[in-house]
mmCIF file of the C-alpha atoms, coordinates in Angstrom:
data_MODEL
# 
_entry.id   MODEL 
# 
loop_
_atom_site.group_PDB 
_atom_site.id 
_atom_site.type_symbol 
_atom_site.label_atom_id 
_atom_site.label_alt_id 
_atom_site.label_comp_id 
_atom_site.label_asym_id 
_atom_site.label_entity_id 
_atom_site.label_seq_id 
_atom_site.pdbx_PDB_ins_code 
_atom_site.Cartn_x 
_atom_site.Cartn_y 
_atom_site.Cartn_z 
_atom_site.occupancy 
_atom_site.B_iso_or_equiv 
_atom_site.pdbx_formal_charge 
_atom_site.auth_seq_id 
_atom_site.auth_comp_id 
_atom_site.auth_asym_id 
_atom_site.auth_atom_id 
_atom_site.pdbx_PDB_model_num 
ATOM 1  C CA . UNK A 1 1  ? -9.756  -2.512 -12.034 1.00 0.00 ? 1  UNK A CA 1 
ATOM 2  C CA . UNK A 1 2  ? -12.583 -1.706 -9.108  1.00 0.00 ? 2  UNK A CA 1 
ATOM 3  C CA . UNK A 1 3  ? -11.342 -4.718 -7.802  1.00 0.00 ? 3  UNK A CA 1 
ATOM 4  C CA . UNK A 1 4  ? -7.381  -3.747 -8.241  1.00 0.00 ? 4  UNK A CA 1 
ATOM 5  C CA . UNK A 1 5  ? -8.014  -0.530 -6.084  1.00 0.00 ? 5  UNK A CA 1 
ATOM 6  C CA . UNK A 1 6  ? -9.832  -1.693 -3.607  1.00 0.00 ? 6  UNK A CA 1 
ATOM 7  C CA . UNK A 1 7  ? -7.196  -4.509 -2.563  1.00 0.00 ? 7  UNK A CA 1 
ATOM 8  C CA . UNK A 1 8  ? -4.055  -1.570 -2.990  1.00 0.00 ? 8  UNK A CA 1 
ATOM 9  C CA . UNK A 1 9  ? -6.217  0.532  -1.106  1.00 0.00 ? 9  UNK A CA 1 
ATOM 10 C CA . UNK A 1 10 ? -6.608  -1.618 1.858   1.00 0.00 ? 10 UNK A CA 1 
ATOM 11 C CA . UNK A 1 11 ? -2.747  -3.036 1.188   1.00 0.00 ? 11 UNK A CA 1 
ATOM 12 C CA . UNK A 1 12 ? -1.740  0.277  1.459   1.00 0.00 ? 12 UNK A CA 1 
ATOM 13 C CA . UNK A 1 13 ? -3.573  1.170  4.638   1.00 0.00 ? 13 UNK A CA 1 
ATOM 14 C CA . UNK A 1 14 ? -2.492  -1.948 6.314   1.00 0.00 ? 14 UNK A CA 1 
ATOM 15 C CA . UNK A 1 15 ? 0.850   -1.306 5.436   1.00 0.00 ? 15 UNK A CA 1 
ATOM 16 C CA . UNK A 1 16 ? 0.972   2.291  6.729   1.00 0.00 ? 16 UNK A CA 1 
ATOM 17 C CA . UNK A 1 17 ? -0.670  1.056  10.149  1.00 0.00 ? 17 UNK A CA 1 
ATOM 18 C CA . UNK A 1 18 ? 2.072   -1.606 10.778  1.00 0.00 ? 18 UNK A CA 1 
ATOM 19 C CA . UNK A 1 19 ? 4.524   0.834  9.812   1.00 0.00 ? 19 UNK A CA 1 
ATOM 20 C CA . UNK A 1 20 ? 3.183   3.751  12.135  1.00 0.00 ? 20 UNK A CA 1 
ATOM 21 C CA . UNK A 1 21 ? 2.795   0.706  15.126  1.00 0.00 ? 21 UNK A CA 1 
ATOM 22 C CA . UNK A 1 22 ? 6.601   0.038  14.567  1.00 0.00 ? 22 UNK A CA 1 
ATOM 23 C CA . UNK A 1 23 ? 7.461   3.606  15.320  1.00 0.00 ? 23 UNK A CA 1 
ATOM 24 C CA . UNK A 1 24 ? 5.365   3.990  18.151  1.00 0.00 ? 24 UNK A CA 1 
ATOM 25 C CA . UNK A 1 25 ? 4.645   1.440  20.084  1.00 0.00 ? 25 UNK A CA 1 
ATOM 26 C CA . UNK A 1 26 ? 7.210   -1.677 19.243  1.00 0.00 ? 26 UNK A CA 1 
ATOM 27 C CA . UNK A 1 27 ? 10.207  -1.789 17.384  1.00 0.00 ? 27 UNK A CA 1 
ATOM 28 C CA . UNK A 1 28 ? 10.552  -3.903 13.974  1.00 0.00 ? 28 UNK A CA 1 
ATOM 29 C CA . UNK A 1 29 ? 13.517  -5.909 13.285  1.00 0.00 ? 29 UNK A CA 1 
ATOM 30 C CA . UNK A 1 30 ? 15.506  -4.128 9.834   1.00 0.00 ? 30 UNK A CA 1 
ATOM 31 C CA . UNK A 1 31 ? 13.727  -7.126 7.396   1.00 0.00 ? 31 UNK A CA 1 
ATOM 32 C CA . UNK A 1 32 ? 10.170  -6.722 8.412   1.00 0.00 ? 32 UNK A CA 1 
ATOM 33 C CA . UNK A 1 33 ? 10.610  -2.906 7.738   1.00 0.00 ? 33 UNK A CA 1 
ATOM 34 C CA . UNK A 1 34 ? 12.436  -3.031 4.629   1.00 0.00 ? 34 UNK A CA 1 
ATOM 35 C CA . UNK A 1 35 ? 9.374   -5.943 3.508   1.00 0.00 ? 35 UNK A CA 1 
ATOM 36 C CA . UNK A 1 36 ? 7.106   -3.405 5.059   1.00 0.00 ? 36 UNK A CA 1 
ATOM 37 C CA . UNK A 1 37 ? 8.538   -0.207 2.093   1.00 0.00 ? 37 UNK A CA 1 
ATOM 38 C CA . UNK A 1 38 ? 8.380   -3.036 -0.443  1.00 0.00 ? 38 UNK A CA 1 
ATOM 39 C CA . UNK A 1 39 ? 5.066   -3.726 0.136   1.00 0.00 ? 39 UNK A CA 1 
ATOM 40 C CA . UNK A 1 40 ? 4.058   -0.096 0.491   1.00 0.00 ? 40 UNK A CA 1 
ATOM 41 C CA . UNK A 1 41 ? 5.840   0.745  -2.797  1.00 0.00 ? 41 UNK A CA 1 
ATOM 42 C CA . UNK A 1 42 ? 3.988   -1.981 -4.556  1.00 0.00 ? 42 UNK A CA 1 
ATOM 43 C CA . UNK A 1 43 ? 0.838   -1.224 -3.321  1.00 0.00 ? 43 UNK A CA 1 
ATOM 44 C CA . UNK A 1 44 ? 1.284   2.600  -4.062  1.00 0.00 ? 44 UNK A CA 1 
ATOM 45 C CA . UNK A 1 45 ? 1.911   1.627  -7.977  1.00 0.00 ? 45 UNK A CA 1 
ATOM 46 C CA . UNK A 1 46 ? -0.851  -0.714 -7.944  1.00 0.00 ? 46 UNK A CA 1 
ATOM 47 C CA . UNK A 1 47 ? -3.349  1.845  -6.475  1.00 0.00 ? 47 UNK A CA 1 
ATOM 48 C CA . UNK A 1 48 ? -2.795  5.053  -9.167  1.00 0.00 ? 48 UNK A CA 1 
ATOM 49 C CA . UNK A 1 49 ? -1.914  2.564  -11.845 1.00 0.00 ? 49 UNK A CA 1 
ATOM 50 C CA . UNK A 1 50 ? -5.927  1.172  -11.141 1.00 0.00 ? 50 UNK A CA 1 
ATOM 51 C CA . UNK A 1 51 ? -6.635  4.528  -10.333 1.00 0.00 ? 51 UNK A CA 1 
ATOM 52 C CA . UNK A 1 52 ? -5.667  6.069  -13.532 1.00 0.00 ? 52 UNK A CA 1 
ATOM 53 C CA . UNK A 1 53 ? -6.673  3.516  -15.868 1.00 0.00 ? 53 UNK A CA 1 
ATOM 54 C CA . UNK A 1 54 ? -10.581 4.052  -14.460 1.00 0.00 ? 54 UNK A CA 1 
ATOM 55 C CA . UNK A 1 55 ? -10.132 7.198  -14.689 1.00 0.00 ? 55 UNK A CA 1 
ATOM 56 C CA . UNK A 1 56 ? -9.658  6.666  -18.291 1.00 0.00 ? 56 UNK A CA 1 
ATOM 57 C CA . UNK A 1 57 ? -11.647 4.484  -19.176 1.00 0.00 ? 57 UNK A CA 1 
ATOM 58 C CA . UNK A 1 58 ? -14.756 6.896  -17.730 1.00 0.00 ? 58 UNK A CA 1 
ATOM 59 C CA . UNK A 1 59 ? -13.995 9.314  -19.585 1.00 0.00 ? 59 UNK A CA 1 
# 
């Protein structure tokens, strides 16, 4: 699960960075950013699903 989180985590961050570069510095043609929310979503789920099943499993 360490393992799950740390790869969402860094998905996710990725994935926020390209999105923020779209809006700011060059635009994104309308299938990279719809990929772009998929990916986010996905990595989102991933994260508190690994997230909550540690927490869990510590307690």
């Amino acid at each position: 699960m360490k393992k799950l989180q740390l790869v969402s985590l860094l998905t996710l961050a990725s994935s926020v960075l390209l999105w923020t570069a779209g809006r700011g510095s060059f635009p994104l043609p309308d299938w990279a950013v719809r990929l772009n929310g998929v990916v986010m979503c996905a990595a989102m789920a991933a994260l508190v699903f690994s997230t909550v099943r540690l927490r869990i499993k510590n307690s």
